[in-house]
C-alpha positions as CSV (number, residue, x, y, z in Angstrom):
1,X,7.7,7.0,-1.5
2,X,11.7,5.8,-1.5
3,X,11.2,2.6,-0.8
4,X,14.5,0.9,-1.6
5,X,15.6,4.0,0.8
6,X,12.9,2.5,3.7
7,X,14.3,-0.7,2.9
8,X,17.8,-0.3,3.0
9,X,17.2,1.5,6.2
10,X,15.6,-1.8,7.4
11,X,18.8,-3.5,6.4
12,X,21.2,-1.2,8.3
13,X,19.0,-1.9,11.5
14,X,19.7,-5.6,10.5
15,X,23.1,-5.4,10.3
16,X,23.7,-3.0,13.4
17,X,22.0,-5.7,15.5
18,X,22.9,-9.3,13.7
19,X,24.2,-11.1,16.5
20,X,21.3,-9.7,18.7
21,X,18.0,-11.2,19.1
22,X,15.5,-9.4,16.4
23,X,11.3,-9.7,15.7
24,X,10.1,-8.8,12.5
25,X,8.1,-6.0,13.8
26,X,11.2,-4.0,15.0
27,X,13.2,-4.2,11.4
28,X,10.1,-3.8,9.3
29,X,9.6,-0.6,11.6
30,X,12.5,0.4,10.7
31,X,11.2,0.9,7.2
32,X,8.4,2.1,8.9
33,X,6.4,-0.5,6.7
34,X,3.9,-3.5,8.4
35,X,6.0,-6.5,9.1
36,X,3.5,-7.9,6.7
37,X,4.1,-5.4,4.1
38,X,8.0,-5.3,4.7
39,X,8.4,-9.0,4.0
40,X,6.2,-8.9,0.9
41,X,8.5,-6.2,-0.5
42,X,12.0,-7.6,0.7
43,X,10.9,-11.3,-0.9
44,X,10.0,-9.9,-4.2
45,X,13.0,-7.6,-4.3
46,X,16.1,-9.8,-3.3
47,X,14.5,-13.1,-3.9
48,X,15.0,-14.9,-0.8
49,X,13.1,-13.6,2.8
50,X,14.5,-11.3,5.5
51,X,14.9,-14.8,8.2
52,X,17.3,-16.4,5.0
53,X,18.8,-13.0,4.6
54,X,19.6,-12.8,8.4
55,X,20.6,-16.1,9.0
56,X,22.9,-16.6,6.0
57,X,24.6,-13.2,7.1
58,X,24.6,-14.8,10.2
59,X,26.7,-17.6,9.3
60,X,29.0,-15.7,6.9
61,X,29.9,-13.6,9.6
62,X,30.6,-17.0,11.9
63,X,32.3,-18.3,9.1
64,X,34.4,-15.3,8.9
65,X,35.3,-15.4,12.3
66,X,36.3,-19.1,11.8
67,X,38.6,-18.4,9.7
68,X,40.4,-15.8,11.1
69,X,40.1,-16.0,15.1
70,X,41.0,-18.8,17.3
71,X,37.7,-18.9,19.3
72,X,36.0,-22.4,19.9
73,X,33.2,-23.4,17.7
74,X,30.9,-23.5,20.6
75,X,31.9,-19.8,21.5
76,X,31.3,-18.6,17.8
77,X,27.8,-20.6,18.0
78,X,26.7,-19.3,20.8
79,X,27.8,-15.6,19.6
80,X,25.6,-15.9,16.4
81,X,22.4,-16.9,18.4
82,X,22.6,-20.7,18.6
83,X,21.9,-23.0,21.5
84,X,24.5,-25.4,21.2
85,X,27.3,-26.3,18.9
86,X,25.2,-28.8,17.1
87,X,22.5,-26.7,16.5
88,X,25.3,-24.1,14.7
89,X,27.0,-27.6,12.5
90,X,23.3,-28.2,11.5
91,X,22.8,-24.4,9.7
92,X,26.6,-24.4,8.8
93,X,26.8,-27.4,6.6
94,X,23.1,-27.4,5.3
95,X,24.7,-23.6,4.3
96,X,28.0,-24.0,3.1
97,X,28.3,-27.9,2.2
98,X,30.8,-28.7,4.8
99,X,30.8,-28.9,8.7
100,X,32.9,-25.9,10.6
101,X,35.6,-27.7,11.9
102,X,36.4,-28.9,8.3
103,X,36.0,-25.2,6.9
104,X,38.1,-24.1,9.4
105,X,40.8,-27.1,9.1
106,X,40.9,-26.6,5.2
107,X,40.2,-23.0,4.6
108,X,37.8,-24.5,1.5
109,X,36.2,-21.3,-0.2
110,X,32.5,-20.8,0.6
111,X,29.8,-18.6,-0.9
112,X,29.3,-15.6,1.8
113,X,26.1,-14.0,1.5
114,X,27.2,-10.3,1.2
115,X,26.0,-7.3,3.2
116,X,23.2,-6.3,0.8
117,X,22.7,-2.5,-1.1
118,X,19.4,-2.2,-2.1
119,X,20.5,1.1,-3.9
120,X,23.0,0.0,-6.0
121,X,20.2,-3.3,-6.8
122,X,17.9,-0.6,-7.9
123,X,20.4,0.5,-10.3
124,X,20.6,-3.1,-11.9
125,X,17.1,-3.8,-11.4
126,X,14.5,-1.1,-12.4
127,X,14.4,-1.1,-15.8
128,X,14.9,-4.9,-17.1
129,X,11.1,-5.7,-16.9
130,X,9.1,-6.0,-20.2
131,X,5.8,-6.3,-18.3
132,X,3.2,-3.5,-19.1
133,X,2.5,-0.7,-17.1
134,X,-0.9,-0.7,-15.2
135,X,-3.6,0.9,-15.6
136,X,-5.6,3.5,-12.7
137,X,-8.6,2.6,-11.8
138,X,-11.3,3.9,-9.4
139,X,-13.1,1.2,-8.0
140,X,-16.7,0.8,-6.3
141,X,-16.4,-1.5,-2.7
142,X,-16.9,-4.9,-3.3
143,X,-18.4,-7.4,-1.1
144,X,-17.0,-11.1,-1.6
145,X,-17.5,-14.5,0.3
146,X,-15.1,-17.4,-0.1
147,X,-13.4,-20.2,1.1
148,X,-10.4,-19.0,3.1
149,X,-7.2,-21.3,2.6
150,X,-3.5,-20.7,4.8
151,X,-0.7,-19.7,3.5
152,X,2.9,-18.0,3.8
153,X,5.5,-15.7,2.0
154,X,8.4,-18.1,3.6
155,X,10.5,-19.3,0.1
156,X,7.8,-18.0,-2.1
157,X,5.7,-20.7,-0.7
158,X,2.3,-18.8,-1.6
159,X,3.0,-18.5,-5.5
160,X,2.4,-22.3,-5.5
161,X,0.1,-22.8,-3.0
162,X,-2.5,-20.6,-4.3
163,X,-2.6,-22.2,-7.8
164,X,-3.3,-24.9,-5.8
165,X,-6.3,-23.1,-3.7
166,X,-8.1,-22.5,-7.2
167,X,-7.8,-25.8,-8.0
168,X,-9.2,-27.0,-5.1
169,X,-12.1,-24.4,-5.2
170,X,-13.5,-25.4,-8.2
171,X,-12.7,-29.2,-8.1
172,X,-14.5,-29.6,-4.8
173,X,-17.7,-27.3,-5.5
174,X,-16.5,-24.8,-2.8
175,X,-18.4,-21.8,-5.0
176,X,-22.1,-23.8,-4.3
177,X,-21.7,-22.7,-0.3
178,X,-21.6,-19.3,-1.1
179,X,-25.3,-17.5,-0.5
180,X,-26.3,-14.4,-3.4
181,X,-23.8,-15.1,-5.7
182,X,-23.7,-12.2,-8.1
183,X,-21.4,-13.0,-10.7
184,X,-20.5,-16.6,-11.0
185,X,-18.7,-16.1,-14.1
186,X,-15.6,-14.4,-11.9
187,X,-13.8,-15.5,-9.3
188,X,-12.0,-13.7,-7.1
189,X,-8.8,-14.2,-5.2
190,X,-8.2,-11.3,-2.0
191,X,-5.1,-11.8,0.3
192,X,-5.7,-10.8,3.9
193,X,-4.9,-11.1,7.8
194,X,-1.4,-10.7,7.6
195,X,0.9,-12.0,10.7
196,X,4.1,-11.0,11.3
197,X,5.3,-14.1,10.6
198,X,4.5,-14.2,6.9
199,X,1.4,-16.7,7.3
200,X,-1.6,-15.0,5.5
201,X,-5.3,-16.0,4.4
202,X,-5.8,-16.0,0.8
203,X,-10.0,-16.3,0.2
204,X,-11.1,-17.5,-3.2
205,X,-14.5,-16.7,-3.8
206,X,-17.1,-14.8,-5.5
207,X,-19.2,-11.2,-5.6
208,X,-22.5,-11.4,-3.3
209,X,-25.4,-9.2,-4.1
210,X,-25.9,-8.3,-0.2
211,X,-23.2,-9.1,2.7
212,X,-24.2,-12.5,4.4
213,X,-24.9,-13.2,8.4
214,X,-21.8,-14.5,9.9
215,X,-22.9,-17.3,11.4
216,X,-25.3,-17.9,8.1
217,X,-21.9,-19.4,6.0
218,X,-20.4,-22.9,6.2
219,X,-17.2,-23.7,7.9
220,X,-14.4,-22.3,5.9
221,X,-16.1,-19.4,4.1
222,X,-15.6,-16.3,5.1
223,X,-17.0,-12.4,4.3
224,X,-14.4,-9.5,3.1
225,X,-15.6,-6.5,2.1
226,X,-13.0,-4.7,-0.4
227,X,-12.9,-1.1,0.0
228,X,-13.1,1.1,-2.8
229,X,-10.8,3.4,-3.8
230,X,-7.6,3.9,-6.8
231,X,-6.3,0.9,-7.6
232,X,-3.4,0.0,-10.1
233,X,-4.8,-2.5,-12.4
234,X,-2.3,-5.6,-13.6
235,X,-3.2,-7.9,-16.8
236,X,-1.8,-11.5,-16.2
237,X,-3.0,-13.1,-19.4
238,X,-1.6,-16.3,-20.4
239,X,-0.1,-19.2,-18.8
240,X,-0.4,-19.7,-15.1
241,X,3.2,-18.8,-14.0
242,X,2.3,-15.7,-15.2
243,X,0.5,-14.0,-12.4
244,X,3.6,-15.0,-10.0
245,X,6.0,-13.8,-12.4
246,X,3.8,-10.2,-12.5
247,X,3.2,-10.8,-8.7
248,X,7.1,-10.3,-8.3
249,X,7.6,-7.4,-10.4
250,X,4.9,-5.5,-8.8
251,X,6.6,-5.4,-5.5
252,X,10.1,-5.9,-6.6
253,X,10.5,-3.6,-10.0
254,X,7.3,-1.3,-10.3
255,X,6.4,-0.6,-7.1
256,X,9.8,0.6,-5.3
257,X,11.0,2.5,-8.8
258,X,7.2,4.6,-9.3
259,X,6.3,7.6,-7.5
260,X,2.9,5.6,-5.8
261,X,2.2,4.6,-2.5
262,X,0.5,1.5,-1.4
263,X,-2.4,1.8,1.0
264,X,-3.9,-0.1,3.3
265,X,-5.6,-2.5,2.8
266,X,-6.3,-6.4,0.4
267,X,-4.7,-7.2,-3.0
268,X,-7.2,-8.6,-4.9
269,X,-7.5,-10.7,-8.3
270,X,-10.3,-11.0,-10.8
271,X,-10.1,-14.6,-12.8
272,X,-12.4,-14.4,-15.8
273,X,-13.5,-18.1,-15.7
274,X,-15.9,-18.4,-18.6
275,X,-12.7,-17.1,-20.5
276,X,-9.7,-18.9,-19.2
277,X,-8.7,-22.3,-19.5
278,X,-5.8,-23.7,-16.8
279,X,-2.9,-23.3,-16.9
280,X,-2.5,-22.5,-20.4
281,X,-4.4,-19.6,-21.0
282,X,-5.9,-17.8,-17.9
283,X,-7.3,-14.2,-17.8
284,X,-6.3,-12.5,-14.8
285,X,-6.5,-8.9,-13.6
286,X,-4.5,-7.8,-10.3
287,X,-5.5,-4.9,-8.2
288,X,-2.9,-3.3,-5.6
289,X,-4.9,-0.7,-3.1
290,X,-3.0,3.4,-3.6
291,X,-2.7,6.1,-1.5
């Protein structure tokens, strides 16, 4: 699948409608990706998510118009989709440093966040990784119950909160709720229920020997089974930013630039507890679902 091609094609349909209302559903369609998907991919590609990307173009187009028109501030904020003029002085200064009747008073130079070309980023990008290729697997279903925590993609937020989620897990005895635990010695991380917005359930939790009743599990836990199916299979061994760091060049690097597509369905993690000590010297495997 092209998917720098799906993406750029997402980020013409941006910039054909920036000073129009948008929903994530409509550009990530675009791409014809999930908005869930879609804003996984564009985070770990570009680095920042597709609102920053749309409202910093936003205001570098305002800012443009600033400098070079004689329309009011108010007329220019309401143009690029604010409310009121103070609203638009809020964005622009927490942006640029400097309020718009200053910028347009001095002319001071300000960093413009450029129209973006994921094609030429490929070109730069897809081959500075030293990370290890994965390994295909073919994988039996697996049925998992675990403590579900919140989380979303919005500034990376979910690289820190999850560490966090682990930490939590094990420090509070979540693991002792969960009925015909199989393998104790491995826990198990799954990301699911995506929303458009970005917000997402990440369940730590363990393998059961035989799915649960529902209403059977205590408050917070929750039953996932994981289909089976080809996976590629990521080694994160080391210290804990590494699964992040691997996290990112999955769907930024390897993903986009190799001839696979992702199916539906969970990532999932495999942390080999008896083996790892945090958060210098964890043993992590990552599993991304393929076509």
């Amino acid at each position: 699948m092209e998917y720098y091609k799906s993406i750029q094609a997402a980020v013409d349909y941006i910039e054909k409608h920036l000073n129009e209302p948008m929903k994530i559903g409509e550009i990530a369609g675009a791409a014809s990706f999930s908005a869930f998907h879609f804003q996984r991919m564009f985070l770990a590609i570009t680095g920042f998510t597709v609102q920053e990307y749309v409202r910093t173009r936003r205001l570098s187009e305002a800012a443009e118009q600033l400098a070079y028109s004689s329309g009011s501030i108010l007329e220019l904020a309401v143009a690029w989709g604010y409310q009121s003029q103070e609203a638009f002085t809020r964005a622009f200064e927490a942006y640029f440093g400097l309020p718009p009747g200053r910028y347009r008073k001095e002319g001071s130079p300000i960093p413009h966040r450029p129209r973006l070309n994921l094609l030429e980023y490929r070109q730069k990008e897809g081959t500075e990784t030293k990370i290890d290729k994965p390994k295909l697997v073919e994988r039996e279903p697996l049925d998992i119950v675990g403590f579900a925590y919140s989380t979303n993609l919005a500034e990376g937020r979910h690289y820190g909160d999850i560490a966090g989620f682990y930490r939590e897990f094990g420090e509070r005895g979540r693991y002792l709720g969960i009925p015909h635990r199989a393998a104790p010695d491995m826990a198990y991380g799954v990301s699911c229920e995506f929303q458009e917005d970005g917000d997402f359930i990440f369940i730590v939790g363990e393998t059961v020997s035989k799915p649960p009743l529902e209403e059977g599990l205590k408050q917070g836990f929750r039953f996932i089974r994981i289909p089976g199916g080809r996976y590629a299979e990521f080694k994160a061994y080391g210290p804990a930013h590494v699964t992040p760091d691997i996290r990112r060049y999955i769907y930024g690097v390897w993903l986009p630039n190799s001839k696979y597509e992702r199916r539906e369905g969970p990532d999932f993690e495999v942390t080999d507890v008896m083996n790892s000590s945090y958060p210098d010297d964890l043993r992590i495997k990552i599993y991304i679902p393929l076509a």
